[in-house]
Every structure is written in C-alpha cells, then in structure tokens.
N, C-alpha and C positions, 0 to 999 in steps of 0.2 A: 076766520080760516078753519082752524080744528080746535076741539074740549078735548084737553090731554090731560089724564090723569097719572100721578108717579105715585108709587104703593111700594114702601119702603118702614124698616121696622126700626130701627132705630132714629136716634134723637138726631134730624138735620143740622142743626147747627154745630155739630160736634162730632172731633174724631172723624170713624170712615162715612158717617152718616152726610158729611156734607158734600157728598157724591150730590146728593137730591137736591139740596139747596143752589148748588151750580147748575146742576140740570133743569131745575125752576127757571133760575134766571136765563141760561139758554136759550131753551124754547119761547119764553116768553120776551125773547128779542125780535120774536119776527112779526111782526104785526097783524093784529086781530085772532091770536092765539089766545086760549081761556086756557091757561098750566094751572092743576091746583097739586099737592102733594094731598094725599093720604098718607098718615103714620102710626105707627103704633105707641110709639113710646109717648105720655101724654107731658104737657109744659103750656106754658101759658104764653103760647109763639105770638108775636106782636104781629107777625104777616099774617093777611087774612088770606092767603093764598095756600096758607097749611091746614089740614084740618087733621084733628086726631080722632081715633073707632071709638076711644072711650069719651063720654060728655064728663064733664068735672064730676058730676056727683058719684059717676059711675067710679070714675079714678079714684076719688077716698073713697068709696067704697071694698073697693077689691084692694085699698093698699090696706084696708083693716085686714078685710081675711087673708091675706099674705102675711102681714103679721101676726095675728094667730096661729097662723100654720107653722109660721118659724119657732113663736114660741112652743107651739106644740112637739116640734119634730125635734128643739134642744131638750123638752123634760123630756122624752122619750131614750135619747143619748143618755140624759144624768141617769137613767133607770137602767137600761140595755147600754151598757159602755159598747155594745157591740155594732150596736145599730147605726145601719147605713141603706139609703136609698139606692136603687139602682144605678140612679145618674153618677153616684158617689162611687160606686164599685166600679163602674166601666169605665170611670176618668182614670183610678188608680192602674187597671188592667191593662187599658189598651196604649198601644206602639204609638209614641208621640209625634208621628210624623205625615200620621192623616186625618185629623181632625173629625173624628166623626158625630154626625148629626144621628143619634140612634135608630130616632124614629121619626119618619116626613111620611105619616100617613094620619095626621092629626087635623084635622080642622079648629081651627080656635074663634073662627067669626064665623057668624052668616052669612053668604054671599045677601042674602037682602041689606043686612047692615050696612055690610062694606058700601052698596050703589046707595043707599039712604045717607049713609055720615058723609057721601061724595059730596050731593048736591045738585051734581044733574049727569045727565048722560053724556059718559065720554066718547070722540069718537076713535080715539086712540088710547090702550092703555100700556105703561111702559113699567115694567117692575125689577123693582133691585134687592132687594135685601127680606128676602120670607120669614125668616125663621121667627117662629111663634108668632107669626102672624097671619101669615095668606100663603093658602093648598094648592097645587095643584088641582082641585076637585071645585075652589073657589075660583078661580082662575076659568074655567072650563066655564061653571056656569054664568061667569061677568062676562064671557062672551055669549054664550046663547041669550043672555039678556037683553043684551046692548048691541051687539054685534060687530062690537071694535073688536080689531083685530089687537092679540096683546104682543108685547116686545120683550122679550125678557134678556134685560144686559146686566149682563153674567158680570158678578162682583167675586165667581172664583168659579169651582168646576161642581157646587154641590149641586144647580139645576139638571145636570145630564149624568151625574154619578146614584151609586143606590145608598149611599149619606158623606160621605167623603168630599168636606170641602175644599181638599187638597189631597191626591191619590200618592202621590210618591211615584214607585215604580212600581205600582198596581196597576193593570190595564185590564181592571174585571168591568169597567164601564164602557169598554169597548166591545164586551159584550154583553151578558144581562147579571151583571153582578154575581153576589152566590161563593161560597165556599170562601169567606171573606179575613182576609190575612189578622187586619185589625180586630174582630170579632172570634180571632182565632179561631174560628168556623169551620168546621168538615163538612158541612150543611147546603146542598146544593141551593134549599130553600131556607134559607135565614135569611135576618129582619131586612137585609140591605137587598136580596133578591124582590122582597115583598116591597119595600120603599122602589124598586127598580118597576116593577110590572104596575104599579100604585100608580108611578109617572106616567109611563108607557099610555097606561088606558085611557088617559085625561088628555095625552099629549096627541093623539094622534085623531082624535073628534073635535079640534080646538084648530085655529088661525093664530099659532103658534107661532115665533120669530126668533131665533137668539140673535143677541148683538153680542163681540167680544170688543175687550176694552182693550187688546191688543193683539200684535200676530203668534207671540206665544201660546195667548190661549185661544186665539183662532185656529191653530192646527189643534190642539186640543180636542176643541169643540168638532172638527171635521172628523176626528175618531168613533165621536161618541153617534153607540149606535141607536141611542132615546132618539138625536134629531135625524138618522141620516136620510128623515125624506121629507125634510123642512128647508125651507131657503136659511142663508144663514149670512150673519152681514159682520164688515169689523167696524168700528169708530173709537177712536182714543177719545176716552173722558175728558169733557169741556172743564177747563178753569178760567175763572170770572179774571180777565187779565186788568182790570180796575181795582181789585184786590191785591190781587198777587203783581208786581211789578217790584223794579229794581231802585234802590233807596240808598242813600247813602249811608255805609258802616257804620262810621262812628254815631249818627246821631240814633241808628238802630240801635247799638250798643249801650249808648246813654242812657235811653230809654229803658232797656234792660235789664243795667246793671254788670254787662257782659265788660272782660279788657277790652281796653282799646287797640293798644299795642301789640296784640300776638294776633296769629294765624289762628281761625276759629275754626272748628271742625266738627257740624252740626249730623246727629243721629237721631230716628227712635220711630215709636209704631206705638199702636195704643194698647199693644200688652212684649215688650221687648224680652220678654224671658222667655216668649216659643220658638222652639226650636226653629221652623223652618225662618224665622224672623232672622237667623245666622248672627244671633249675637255671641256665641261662642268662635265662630269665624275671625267675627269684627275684633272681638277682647286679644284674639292670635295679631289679625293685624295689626289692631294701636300697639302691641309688642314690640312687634317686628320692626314697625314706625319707630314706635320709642330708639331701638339702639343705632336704628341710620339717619338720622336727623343730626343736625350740626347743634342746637341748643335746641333741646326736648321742654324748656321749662317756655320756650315762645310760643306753644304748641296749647291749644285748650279746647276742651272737650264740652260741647253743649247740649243736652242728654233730654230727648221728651220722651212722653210716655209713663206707664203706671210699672214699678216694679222696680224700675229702674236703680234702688238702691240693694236688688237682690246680688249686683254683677261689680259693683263700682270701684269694691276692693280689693277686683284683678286689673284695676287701669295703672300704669306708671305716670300719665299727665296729670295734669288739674283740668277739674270738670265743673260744670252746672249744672245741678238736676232745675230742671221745669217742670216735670212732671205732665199734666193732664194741657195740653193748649186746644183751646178753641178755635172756632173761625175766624175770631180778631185777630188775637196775636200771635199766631201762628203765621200770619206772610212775615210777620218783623222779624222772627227769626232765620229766616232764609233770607232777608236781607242784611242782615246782621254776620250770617257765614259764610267763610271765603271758600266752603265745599260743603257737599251737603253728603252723607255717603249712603248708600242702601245697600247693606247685607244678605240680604232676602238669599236662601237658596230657595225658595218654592215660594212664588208670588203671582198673582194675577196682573199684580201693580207693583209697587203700589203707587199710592194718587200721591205721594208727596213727591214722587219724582218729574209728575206732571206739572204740581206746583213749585217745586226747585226749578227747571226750568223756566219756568214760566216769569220769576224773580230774576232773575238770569244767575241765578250761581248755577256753576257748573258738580255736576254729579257723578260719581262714582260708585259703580256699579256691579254687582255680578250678572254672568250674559244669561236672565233672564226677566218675565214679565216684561214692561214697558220699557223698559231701560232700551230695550232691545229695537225699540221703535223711536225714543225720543235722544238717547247720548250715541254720539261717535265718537271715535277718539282723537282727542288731538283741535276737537272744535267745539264738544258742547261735557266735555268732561272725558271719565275713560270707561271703558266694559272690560272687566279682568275677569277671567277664568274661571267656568263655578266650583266655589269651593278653595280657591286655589289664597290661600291669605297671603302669600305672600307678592302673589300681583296685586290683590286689593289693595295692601299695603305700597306696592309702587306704582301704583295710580296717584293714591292719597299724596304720595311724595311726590308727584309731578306736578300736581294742580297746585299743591302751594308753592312751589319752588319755582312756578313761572313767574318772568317780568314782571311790571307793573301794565307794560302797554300789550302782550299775551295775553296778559290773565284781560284785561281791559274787552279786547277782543273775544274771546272765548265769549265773557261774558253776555256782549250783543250778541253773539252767534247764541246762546241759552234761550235770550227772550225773542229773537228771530225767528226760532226755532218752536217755541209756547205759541205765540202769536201764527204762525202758519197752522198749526195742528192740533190746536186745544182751544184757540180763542173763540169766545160765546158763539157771538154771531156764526163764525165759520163754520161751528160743529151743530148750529140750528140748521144751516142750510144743509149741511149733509144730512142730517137726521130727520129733515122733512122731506128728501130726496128717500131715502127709504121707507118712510112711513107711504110716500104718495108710486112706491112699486118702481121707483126710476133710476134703482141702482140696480 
C-alpha cells in the first residue's frame, strides 16, 4: 500500500514520545503498509520498525563531547560565578506562559542523512515532534527528494507560530510574528519574525499538510497565517485500545501498591510544575475538595510525572508520587483510578486524556484541548470552567460521589467513547482517507 515514514525527536516509548509508537502501530494496521519511525533520541529499541539518525558509535561519540562540554561550561561557572549561556538567561527572563523555542532556524541533520538512516523512500511522510532535530529547510528538501507529500500533526502550536509552543493571548502568529511579548521585543524584526519568514519560505514551495489533534487547536491552526493556503485536516491521536483498556481496581492497585479502599484520584504530565500544566489550579482544587468531602482521609492522591515533589506539601490528602511512567505501566494506572483529572489551562492534549478514556475512567477537565472533543458531562466525566478551581473541584466531587452502577455506566460510556475516536484501526482509516486526498 504506502512507505510511511514518522520523524519524531524524542524517545517513543516514553512520556509524550509515545504519540509515535501509537502512531506506528496505527498505520501499520492496515495491511501492506511499510510504517518505520525515525527518531532522534538514540536507545537500543527492540522494534526494527524504529530507527535512530545517530548509528551507536556516533551516540558515544557525541555523548563524550556533550560531556566535555558540560564539564567545560561548569569550570567556566567555578571561574566566572557569573556566567551563563544564552539559553540560561532567556529561561530566567522570559513570561512563563509561552514556551519559547528561541531559535527554529537551525538545521541539526542533513536532509541526505535523515532519507539514508530511513532506509528507503517514503511515499508519505508524517512529522510530530522537531525540536533539535528536523527544519523546516529539511522537511522541504525530503520533499523535492522523494516527493511525499509531508503531514505535520501538530503536538502544540510551535509549527505555525515564530517559536511559541504555546501563545497564551498572543496573536502575533496570526500574523507574521515580531515585536514579541515574551522576548520583550520592540523589534518589528526579532528572532521570532526571522523564525516566522524562516517557516514561511520552506512552507509555501513544500506539499505541506497540518493535522490537528483536536478542535481546539484546529481553530487555532485556521488563524494561523504560515498555513492559510494549505488544506488543513483534524484527527484525534490513535491509542493502541489492547493497551489501554479497563481492568479491574483492585488487582491494578495490588500490583501497585496503591489502597484498595479509598477513592483514587490519578494526576500529572511529564514536567507538572509548568505553569500552563495548572497545577497551581489543581493544588486550589484538591483544597477546596479537601474541606466538602465527608471523610477527606478516603480520598488519595496518585501523582506522575518529574517534579512532583516541588508542590506536594500544599496537598491536605495522602498521595503517591510515581514519578517518570512508561508505556507499560502507565495504562495500570488509569486502571487503577476512579478519576483521572487534567488541569491543563493551555494544552494541545493532552494524550493522557485520550488514554484515560480509552481505560474507561472517566476525566475531569478544563474546557480546553481534547477534553473538549472526548468528555461530556454527565457521561464520560466533566468539563469545568477554565480556570475556574472551584468547578474542577465539583467535578472531582461528582465522579467520585456517583453510585456504583453510574459510575459503572459512565465508565463504558469512557471506553465506548476511545474506542469510537481513538481506536487504531479506525484512526488508520481515517488517516489513510487524508493522506489518499479523500477527506
């Protein structure tokens, strides 16, 4: 059928990287598909189906000179107490609330590389995840090579903004960047105008496509004025429903280490101390929770993600850090909890609410990103207010406070619900229905 290449920079199997590895398995549900990933980040993947830009020797190689450099750049600090890298200054400087990518005018491979470490010519290529790995400039010429036309589904908003992976209430990408809040810029032409026209020139001699992973950032995407004379399609991210399915609590729990006996109240992201992540939101709600709840001590908090112990001694429950979960044990914990909750004020996703569904616990939400497309309330969780903690909080208090034969219900309405709009096979057919011009 089609050689479909996925070109993604972080590690598949882990965190937000298994966006790719679902997408792997997707498309290559439909028979006589060739899916391989390309990735950046290098490991010793057991599927031959991944392949990484660096060859092993190349990996130790550059992990020496990366370690060199670190140690080079801490004697540098013990000498100059003062000294700091660019990257280092603009992280302190800038407004926490738009993530900026400084500079996307970098090439880090060679477009020859990238089609040599492939393997063979694709006739589709789909890309998710660039950073410090694949240009725009690389992108262009993997099409005049090949002449696949590429896909780029959008893992937030930095492909159509001038670095901004999340704009806030910026709307300089709806027209050509410039004079830039976060950069605190007066500068018509500053670095994110030059990242903006960078895009622009590549994107508009290129068989370009965006995909949004939902209708939040589908209107989004319909702002932005990089595509406005590209076609542009939406698909909610596939989750492997063989994976992620619904199990029973307690043996989840066993397995764990989690109570058996209380109401479980599952959060986190793979860095939970950023701001738009709303865990200062969430810490307000489990408050507010805490003092309208009938016994607070049945109540327990099960926490992933890195950081996580930066916030823990504003909670009034009992919790569990888990910290870093994988693509194993990460569906057991959504099996394992009786609500899964997403704080997110500013999200593209995220994908854990595709996979909470998809387990069938019901979700709790603010009305953005996906939530917006996969919870309704009253049937596969709730959507509260953005912002608003104390409707998160009486969400939270309604999903646990249902029946046993509600909550029961809800529950199959969760994975009815995955299963109609995430499950493999269904989001191959759609995604081959786009690729073959028939959407």
């Amino acid at each position: 059928m089609m050689k479909i290449l996925i070109l993604t920079s972080p590690h598949p199997l882990k965190a937000s990287g298994i966006v790719a590895y679902d997408l792997l398995d997707c498309l290559s549900s439909i028979e006589g598909n060739d899916v391989r990933i390309l990735v950046r980040k290098w490991d010793k993947y057991e599927d031959s189906r991944i392949v990484t830009i660096e060859t092993t020797i190349e990996h130790y190689l550059y992990a020496i000179i990366r370690g060199i450099k670190r140690v080079s750049k801490t004697i540098l600090k013990l000498v100059f107490e003062n000294y700091k890298t660019k990257n280092e200054i603009l992280k302190e400087i800038l407004p926490g609330d738009y993530y900026l990518e400084y500079i996307m005018t970098e090439t880090f491979y060679s477009t020859n590389k990238i089609i040599r470490r492939t393997g063979f010519k694709p006739d589709i290529v789909v890309v998710l995840f660039m950073t410090e790995f694949i240009s725009f400039k690389n992108l262009h010429e993997i099409f005049k090579l090949t002449g696949a036309p590429i896909y780029l589904y959008l893992m937030d908003m930095a492909p159509f903004t001038g670095g901004c992976h999340y704009s806030s209430d910026c709307t300089g990408y709806i027209r050509e960047c410039g004079n830039c809040r976060a950069l605190y810029s007066n500068l018509h032409n500053d670095q994110t105008r030059h990242n903006y026209l960078y895009k622009k020139k590549y994107i508009e001699k290129t068989n370009i496509y965006p995909i949004a992973a939902s209708e939040w950032q589908f209107v989004q995407l319909n702002k932005s004025s990089l595509f406005k004379d590209k076609r542009k399609f939406k698909a909610i991210l596939p989750v492997n429903e063989n994976q992620y399915f619904p199990s029973d609590k307690t043996n989840s729990r066993q397995e764990l280490g989690l109570p058996i006996g209380k109401k479980i109240i599952f959060f986190g992201a793979v860095s939970i101390d950023e701001k738009r992540k709303g865990i200062n939101e969430l810490t307000n709600a489990l408050n507010i929770l805490f003092q309208n709840v009938e016994d607070p001590s049945m109540i327990h908090l099960v926490i992933a993600g890195n950081n996580g112990v930066n916030f823990v001694d504003k909670l009034s429950f009992s919790y569990t850090l888990l910290g870093y979960l994988d693509h194993n044990s990460l569906p057991k914990v959504f099996q394992a909890a009786d609500v899964f909750v997403s704080p997110s004020i500013e999200d593209s996703g995220p994908m854990m609410v595709n996979q909470s569904i998809m387990c069938g616990t019901p979700v709790v939400a603010f009305e953005i990103g996906v939530a917006l497309d996969l919870v309704c309330n009253n049937e596969t969780g709730y959507i509260a207010k953005l912002k608003d903690c104390k409707d998160l909080a009486h969400g939270i208090k309604y999903i646990l406070e249902l029946e046993d034969l509600e909550y029961k219900k809800m529950s199959l309405k969760c994975r009815e619900t995955g299963l109609s709009l995430c499950r493999l096979k269904k989001k191959a057919e759609n995604l081959m229905k786009i690729f073959n011009n028939q959407l």
